[in-house]
mmCIF file as Biopython writes it, N, C-alpha, C and O atoms, coordinates in Angstrom:
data_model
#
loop_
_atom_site.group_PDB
_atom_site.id
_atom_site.type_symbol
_atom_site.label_atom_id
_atom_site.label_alt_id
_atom_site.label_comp_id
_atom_site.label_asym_id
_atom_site.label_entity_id
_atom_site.label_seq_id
_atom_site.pdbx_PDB_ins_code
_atom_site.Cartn_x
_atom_site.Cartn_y
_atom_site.Cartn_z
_atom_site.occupancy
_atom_site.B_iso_or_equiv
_atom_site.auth_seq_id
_atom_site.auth_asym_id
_atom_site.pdbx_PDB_model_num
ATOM 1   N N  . UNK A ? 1  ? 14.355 -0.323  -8.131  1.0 0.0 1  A 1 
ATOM 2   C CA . UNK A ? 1  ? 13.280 -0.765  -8.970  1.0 0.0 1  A 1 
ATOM 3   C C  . UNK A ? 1  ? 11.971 -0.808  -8.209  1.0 0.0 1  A 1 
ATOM 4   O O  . UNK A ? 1  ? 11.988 -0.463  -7.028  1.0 0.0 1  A 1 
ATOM 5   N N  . UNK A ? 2  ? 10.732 -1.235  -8.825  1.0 0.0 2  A 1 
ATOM 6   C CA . UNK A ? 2  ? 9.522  -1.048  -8.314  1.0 0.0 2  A 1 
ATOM 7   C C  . UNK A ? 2  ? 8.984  -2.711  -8.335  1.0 0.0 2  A 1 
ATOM 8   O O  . UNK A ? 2  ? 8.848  -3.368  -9.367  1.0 0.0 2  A 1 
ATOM 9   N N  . UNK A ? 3  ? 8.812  -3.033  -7.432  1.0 0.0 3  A 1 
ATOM 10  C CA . UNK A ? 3  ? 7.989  -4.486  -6.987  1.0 0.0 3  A 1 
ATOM 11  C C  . UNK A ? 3  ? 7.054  -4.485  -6.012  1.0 0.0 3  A 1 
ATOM 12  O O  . UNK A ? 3  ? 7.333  -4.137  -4.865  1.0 0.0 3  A 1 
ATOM 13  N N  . UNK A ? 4  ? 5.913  -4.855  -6.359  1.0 0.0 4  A 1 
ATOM 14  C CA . UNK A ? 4  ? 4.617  -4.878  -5.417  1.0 0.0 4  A 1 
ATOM 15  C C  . UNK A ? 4  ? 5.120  -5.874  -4.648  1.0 0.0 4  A 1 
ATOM 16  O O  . UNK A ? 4  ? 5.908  -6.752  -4.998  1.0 0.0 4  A 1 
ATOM 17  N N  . UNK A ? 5  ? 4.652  -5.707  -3.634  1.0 0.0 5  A 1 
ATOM 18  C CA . UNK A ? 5  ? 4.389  -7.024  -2.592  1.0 0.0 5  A 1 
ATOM 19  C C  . UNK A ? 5  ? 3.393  -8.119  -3.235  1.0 0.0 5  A 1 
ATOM 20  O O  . UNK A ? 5  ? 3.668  -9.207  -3.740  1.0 0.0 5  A 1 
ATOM 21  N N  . UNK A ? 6  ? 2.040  -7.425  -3.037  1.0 0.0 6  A 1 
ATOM 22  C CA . UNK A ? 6  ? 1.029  -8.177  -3.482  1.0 0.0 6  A 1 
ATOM 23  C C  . UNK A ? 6  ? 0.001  -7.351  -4.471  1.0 0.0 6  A 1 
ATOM 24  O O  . UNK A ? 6  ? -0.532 -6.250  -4.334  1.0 0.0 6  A 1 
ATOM 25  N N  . UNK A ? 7  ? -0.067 -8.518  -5.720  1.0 0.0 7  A 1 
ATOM 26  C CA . UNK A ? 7  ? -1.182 -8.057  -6.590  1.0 0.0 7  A 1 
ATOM 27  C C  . UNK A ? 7  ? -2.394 -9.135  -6.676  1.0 0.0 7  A 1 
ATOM 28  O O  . UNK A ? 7  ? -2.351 -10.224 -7.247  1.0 0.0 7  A 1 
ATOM 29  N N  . UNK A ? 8  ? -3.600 -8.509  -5.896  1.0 0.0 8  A 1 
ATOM 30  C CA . UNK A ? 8  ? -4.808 -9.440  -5.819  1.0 0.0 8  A 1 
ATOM 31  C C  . UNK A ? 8  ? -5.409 -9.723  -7.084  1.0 0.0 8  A 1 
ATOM 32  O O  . UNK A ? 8  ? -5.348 -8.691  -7.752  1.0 0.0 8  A 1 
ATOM 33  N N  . UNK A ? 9  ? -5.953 -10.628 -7.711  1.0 0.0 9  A 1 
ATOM 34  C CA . UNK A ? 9  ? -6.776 -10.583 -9.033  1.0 0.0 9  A 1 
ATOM 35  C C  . UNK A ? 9  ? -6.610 -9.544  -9.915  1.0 0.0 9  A 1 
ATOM 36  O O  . UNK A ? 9  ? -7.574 -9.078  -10.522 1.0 0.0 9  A 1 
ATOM 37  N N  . UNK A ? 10 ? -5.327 -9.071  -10.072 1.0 0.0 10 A 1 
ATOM 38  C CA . UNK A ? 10 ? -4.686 -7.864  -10.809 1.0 0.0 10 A 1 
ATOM 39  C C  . UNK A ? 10 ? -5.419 -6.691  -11.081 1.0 0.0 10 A 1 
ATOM 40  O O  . UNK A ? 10 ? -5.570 -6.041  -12.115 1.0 0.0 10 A 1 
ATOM 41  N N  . UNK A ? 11 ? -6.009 -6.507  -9.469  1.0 0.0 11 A 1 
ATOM 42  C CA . UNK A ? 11 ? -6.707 -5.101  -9.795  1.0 0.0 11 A 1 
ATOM 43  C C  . UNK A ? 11 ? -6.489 -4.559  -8.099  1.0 0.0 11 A 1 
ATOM 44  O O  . UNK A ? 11 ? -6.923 -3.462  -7.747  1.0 0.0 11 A 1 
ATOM 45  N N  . UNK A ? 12 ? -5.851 -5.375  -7.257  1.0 0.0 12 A 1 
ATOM 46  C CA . UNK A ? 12 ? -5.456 -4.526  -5.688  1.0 0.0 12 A 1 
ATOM 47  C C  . UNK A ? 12 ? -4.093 -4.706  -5.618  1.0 0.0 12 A 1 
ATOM 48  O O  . UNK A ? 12 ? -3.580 -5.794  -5.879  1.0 0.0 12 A 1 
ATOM 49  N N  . UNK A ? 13 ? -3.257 -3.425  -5.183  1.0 0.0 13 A 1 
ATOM 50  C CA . UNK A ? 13 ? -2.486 -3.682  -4.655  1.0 0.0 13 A 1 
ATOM 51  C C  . UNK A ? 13 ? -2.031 -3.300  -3.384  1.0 0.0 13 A 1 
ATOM 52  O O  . UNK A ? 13 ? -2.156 -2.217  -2.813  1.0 0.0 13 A 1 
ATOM 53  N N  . UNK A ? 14 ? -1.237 -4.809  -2.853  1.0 0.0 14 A 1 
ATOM 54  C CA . UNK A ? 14 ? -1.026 -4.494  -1.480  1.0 0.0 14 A 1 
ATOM 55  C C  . UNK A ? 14 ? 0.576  -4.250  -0.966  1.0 0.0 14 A 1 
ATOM 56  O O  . UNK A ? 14 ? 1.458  -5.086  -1.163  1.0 0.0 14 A 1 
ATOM 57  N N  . UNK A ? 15 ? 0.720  -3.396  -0.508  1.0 0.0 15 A 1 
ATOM 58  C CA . UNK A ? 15 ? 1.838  -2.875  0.396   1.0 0.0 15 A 1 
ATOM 59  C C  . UNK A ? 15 ? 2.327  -3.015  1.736   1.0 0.0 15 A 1 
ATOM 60  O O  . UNK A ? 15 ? 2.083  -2.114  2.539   1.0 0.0 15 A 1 
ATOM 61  N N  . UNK A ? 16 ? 3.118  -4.225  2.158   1.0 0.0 16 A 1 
ATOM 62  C CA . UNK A ? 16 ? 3.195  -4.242  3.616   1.0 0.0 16 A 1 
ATOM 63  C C  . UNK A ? 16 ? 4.601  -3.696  4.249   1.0 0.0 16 A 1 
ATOM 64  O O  . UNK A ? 16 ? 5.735  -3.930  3.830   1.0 0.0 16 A 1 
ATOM 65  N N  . UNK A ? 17 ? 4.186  -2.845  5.458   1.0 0.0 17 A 1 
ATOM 66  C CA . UNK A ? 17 ? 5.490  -2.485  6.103   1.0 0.0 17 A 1 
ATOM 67  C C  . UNK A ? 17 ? 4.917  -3.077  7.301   1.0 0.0 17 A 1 
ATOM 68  O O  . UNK A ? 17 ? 3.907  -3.674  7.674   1.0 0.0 17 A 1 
ATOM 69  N N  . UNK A ? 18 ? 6.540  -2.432  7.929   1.0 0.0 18 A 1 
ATOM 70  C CA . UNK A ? 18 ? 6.220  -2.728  9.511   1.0 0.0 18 A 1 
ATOM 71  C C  . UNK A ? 18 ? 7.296  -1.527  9.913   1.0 0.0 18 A 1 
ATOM 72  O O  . UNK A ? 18 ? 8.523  -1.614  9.959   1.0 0.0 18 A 1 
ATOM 73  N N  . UNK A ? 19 ? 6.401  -0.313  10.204  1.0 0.0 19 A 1 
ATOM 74  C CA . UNK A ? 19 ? 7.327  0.840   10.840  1.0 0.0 19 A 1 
ATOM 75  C C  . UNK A ? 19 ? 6.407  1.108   11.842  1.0 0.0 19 A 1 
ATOM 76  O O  . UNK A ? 19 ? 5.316  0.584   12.066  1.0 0.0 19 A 1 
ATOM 77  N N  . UNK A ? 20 ? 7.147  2.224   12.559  1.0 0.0 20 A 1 
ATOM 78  C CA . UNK A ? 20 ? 6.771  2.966   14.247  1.0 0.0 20 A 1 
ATOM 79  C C  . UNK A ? 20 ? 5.422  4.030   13.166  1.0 0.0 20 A 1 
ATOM 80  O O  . UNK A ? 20 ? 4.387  4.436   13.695  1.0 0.0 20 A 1 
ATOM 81  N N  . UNK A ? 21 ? 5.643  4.206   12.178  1.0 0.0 21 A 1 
ATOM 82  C CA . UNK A ? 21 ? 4.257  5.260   11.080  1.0 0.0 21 A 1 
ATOM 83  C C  . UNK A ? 21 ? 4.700  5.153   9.967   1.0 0.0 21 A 1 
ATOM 84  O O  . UNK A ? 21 ? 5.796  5.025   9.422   1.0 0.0 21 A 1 
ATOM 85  N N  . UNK A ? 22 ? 2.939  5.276   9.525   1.0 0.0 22 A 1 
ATOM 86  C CA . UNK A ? 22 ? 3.175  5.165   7.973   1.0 0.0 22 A 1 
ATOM 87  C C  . UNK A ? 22 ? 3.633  6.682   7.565   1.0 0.0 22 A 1 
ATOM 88  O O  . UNK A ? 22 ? 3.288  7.513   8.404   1.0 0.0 22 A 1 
ATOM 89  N N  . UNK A ? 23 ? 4.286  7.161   6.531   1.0 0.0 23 A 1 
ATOM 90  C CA . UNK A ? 23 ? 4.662  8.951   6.073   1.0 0.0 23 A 1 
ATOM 91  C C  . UNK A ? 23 ? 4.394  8.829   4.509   1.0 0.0 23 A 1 
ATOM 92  O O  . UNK A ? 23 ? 4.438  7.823   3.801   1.0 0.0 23 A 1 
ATOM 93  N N  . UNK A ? 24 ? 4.107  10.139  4.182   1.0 0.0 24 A 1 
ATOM 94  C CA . UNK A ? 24 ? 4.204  10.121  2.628   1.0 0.0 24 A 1 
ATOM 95  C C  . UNK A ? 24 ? 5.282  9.460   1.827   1.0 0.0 24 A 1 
ATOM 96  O O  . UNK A ? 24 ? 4.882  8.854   0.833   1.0 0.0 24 A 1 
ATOM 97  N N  . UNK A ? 25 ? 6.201  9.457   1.995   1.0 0.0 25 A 1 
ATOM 98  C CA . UNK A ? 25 ? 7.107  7.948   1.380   1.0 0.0 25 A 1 
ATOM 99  C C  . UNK A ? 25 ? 5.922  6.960   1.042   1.0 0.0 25 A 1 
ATOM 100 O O  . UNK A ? 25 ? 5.436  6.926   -0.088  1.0 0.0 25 A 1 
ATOM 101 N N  . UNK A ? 26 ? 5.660  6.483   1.656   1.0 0.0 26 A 1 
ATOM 102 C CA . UNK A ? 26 ? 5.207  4.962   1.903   1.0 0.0 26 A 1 
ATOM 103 C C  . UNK A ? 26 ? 3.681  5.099   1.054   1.0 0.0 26 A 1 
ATOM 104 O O  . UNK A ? 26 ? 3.164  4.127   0.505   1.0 0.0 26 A 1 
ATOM 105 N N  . UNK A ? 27 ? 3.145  6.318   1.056   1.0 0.0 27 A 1 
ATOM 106 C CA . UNK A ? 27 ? 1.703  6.524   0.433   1.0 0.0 27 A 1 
ATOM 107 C C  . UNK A ? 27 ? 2.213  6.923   -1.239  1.0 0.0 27 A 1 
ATOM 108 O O  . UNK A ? 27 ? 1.604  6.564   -2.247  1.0 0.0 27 A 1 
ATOM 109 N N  . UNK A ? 28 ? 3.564  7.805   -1.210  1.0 0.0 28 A 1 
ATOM 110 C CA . UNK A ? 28 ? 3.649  8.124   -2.782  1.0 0.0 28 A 1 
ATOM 111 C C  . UNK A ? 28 ? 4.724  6.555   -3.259  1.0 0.0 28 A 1 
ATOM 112 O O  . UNK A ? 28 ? 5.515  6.646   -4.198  1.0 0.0 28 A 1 
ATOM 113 N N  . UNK A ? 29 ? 4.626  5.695   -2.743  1.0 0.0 29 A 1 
ATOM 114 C CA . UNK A ? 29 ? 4.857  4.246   -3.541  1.0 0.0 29 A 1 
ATOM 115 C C  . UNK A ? 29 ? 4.148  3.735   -4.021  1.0 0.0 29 A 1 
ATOM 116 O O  . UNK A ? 29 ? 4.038  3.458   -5.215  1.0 0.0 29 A 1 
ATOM 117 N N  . UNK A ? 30 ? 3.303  3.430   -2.865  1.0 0.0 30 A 1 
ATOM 118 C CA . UNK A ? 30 ? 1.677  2.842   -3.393  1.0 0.0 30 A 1 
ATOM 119 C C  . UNK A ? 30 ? 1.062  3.264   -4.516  1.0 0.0 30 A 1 
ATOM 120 O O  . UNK A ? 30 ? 0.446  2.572   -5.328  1.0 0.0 30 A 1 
ATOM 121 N N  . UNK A ? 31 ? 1.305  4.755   -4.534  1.0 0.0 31 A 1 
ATOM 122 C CA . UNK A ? 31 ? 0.478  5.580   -5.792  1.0 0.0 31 A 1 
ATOM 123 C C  . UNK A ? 31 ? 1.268  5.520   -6.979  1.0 0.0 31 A 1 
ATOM 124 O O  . UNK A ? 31 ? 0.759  5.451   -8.097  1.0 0.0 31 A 1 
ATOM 125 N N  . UNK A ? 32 ? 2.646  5.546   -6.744  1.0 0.0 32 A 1 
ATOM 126 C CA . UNK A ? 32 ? 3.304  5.129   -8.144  1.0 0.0 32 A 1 
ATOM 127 C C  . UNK A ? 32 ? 3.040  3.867   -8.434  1.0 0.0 32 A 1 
ATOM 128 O O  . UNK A ? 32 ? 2.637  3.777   -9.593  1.0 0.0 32 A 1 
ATOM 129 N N  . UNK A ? 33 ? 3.114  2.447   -7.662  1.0 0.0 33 A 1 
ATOM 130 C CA . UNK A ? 33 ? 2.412  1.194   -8.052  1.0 0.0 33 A 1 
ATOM 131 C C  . UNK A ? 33 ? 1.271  1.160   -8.832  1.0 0.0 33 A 1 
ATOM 132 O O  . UNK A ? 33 ? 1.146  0.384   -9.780  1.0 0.0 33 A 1 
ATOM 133 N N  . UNK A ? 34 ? -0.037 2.404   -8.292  1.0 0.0 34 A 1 
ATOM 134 C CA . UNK A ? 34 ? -1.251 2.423   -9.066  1.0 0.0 34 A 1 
ATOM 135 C C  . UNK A ? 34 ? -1.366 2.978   -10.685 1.0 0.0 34 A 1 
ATOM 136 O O  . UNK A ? 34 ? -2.011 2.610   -11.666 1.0 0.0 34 A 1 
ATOM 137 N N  . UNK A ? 35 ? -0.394 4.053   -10.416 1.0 0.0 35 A 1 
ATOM 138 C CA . UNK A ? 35 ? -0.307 4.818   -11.821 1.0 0.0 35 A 1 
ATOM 139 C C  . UNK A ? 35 ? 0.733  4.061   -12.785 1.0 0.0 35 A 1 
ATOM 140 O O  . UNK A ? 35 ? 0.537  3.595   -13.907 1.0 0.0 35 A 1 
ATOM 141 N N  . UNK A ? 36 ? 1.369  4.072   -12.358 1.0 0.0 36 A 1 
ATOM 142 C CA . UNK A ? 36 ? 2.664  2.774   -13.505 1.0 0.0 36 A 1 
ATOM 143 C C  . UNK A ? 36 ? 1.941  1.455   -13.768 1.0 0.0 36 A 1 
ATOM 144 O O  . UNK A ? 36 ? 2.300  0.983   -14.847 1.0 0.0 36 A 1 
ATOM 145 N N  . UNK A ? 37 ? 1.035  0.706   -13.126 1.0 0.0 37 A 1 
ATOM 146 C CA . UNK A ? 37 ? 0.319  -0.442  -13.252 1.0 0.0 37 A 1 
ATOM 147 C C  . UNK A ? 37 ? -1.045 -0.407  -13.981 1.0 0.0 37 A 1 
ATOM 148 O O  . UNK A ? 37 ? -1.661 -1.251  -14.632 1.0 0.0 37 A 1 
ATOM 149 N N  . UNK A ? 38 ? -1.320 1.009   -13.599 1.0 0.0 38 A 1 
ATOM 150 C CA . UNK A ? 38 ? -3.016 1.292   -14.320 1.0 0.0 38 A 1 
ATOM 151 C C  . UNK A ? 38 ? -3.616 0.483   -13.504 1.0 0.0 38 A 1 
ATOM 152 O O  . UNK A ? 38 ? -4.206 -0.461  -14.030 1.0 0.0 38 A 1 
ATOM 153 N N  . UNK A ? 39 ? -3.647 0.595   -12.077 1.0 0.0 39 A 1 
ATOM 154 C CA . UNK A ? 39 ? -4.855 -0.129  -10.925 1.0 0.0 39 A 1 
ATOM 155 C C  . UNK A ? 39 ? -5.527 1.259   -10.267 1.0 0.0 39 A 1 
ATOM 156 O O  . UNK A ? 39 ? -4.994 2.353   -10.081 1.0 0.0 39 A 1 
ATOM 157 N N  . UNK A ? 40 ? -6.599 0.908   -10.046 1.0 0.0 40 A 1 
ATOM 158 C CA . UNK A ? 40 ? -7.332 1.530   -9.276  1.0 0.0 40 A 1 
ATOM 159 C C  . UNK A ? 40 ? -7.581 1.612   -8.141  1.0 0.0 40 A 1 
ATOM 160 O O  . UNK A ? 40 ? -8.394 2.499   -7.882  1.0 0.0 40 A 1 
ATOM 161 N N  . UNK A ? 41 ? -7.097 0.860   -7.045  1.0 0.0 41 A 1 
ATOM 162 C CA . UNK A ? 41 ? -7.147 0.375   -5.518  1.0 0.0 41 A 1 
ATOM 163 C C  . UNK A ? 41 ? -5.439 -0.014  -4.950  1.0 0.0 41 A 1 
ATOM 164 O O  . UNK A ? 41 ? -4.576 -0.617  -5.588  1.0 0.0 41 A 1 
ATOM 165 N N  . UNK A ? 42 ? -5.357 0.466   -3.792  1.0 0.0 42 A 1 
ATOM 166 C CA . UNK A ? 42 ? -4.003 0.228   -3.532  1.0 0.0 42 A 1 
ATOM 167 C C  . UNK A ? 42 ? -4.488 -0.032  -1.909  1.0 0.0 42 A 1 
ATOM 168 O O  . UNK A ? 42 ? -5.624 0.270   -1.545  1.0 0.0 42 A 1 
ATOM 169 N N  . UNK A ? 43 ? -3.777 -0.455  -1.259  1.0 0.0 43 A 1 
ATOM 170 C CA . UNK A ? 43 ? -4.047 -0.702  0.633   1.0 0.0 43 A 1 
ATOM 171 C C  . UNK A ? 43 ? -2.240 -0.824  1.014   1.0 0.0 43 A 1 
ATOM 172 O O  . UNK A ? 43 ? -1.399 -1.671  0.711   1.0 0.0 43 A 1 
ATOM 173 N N  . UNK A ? 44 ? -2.192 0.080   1.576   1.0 0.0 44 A 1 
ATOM 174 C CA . UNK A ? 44 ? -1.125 0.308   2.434   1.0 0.0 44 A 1 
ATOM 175 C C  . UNK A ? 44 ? -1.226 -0.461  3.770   1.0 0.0 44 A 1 
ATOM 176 O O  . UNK A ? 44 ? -2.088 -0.029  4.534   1.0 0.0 44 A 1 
ATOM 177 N N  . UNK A ? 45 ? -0.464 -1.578  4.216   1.0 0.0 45 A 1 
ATOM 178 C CA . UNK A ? 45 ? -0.858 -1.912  5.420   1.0 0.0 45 A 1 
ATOM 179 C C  . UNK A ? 45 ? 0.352  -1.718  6.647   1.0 0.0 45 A 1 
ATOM 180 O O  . UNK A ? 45 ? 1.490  -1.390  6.311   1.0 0.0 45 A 1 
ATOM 181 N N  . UNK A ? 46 ? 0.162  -1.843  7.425   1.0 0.0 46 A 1 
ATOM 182 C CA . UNK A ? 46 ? 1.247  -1.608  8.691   1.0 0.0 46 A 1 
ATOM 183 C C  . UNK A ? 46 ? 0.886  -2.634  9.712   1.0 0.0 46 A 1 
ATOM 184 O O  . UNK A ? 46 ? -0.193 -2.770  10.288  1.0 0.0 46 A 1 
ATOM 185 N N  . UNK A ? 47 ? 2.064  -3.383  9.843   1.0 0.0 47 A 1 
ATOM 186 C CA . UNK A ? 47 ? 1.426  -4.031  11.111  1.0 0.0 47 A 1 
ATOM 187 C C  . UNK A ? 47 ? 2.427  -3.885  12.253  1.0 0.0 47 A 1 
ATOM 188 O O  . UNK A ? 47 ? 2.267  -4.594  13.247  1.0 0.0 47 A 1 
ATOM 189 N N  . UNK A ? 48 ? 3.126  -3.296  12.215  1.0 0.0 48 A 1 
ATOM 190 C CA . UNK A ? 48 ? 3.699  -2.534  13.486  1.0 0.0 48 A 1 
ATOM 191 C C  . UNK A ? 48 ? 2.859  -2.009  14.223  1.0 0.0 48 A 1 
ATOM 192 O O  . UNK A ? 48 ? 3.241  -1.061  14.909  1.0 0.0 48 A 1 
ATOM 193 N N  . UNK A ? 49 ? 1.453  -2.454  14.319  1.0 0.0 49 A 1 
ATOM 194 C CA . UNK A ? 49 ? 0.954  -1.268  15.529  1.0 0.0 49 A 1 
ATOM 195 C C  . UNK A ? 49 ? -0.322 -2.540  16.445  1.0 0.0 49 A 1 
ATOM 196 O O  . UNK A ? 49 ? -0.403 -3.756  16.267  1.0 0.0 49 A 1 
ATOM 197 N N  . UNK A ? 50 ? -0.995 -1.817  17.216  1.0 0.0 50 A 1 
ATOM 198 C CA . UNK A ? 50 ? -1.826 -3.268  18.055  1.0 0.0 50 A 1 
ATOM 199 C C  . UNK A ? 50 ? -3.041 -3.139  18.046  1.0 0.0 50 A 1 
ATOM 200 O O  . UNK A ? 50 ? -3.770 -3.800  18.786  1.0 0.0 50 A 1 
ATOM 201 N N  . UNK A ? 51 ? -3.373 -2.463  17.395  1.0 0.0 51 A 1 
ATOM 202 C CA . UNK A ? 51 ? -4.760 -2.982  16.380  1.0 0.0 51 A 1 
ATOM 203 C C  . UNK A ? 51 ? -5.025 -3.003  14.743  1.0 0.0 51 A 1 
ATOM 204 O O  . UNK A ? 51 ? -5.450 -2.055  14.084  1.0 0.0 51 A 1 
ATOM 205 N N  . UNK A ? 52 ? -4.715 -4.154  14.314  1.0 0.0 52 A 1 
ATOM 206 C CA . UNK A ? 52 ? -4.644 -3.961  12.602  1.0 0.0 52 A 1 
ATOM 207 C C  . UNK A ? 52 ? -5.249 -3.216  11.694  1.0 0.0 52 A 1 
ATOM 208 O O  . UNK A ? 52 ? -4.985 -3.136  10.494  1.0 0.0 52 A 1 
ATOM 209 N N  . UNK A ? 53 ? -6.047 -2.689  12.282  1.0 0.0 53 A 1 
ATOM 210 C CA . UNK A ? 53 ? -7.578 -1.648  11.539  1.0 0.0 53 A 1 
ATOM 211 C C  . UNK A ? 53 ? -6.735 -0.141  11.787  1.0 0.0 53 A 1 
ATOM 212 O O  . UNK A ? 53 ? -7.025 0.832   11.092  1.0 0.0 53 A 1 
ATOM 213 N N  . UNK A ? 54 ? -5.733 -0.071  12.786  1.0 0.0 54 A 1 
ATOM 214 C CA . UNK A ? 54 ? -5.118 1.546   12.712  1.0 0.0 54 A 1 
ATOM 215 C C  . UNK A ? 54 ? -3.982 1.091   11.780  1.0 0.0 54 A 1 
ATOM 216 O O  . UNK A ? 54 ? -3.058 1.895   11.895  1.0 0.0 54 A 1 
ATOM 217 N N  . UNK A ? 55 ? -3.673 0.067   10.858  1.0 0.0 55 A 1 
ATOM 218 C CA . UNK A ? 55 ? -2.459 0.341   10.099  1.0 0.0 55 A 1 
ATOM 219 C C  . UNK A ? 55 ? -2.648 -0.176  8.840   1.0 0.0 55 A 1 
ATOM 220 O O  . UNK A ? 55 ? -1.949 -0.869  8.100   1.0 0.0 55 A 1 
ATOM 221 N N  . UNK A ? 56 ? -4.190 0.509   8.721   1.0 0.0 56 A 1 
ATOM 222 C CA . UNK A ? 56 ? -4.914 0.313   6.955   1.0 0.0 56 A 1 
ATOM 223 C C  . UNK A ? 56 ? -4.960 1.717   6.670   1.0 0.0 56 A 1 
ATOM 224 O O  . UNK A ? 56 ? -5.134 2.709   7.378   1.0 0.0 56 A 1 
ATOM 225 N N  . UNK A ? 57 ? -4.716 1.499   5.184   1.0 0.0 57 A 1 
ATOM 226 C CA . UNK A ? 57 ? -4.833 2.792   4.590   1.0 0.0 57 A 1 
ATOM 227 C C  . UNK A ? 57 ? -5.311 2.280   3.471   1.0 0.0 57 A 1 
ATOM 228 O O  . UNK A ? 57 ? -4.733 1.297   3.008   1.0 0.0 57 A 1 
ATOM 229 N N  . UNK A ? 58 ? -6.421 2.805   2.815   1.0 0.0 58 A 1 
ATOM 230 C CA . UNK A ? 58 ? -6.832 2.781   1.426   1.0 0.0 58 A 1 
ATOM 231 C C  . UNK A ? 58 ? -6.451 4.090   0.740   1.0 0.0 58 A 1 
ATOM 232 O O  . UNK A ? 58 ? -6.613 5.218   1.207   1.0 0.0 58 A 1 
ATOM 233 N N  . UNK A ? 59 ? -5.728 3.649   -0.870  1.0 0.0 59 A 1 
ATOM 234 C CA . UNK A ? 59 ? -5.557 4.767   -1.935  1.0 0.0 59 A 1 
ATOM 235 C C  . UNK A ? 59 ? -6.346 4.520   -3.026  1.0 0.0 59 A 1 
ATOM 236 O O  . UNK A ? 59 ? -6.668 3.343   -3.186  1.0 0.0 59 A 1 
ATOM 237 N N  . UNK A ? 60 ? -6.632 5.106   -3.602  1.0 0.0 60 A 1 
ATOM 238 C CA . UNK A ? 60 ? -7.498 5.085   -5.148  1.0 0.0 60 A 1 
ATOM 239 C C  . UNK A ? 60 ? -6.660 6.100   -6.128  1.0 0.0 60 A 1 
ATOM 240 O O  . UNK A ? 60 ? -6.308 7.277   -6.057  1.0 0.0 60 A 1 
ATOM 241 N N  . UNK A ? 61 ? -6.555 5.284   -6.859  1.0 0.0 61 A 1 
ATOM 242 C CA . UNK A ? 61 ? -5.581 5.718   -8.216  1.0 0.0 61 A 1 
ATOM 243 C C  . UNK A ? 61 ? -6.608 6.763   -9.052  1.0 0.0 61 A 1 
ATOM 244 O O  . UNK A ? 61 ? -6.236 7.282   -10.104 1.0 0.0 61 A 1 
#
């Protein structure tokens, strides 16, 4: 099934892993979250890595 992690003011959604990389898996979830939800903003985050700013990803639906 499909469950967001996090839905901000029901217009972001957020995605958290914690892998060695993010791969298209992980980007075509997010985008099914956006299109099945009708959101426009999605953030993929990763915090497996040691600076938090390399394990952002912004999508736009």
């Amino acid at each position: 099934g499909y469950r967001i992690d996090l839905l901000v003011e029901e217009k972001v959604v957020i995605e958290i892993k914690t892998v060695e990389t993010l791969n298209d898996v992980h980007t075509a979830q997010v985008l099914t979250y956006l299109k099945l939800g009708n959101y426009k903003l999605g953030l993929l985050l990763n915090f497996h890595v040691a600076v938090l700013n390399n394990g952002i990803k912004r999508l736009i639906n």
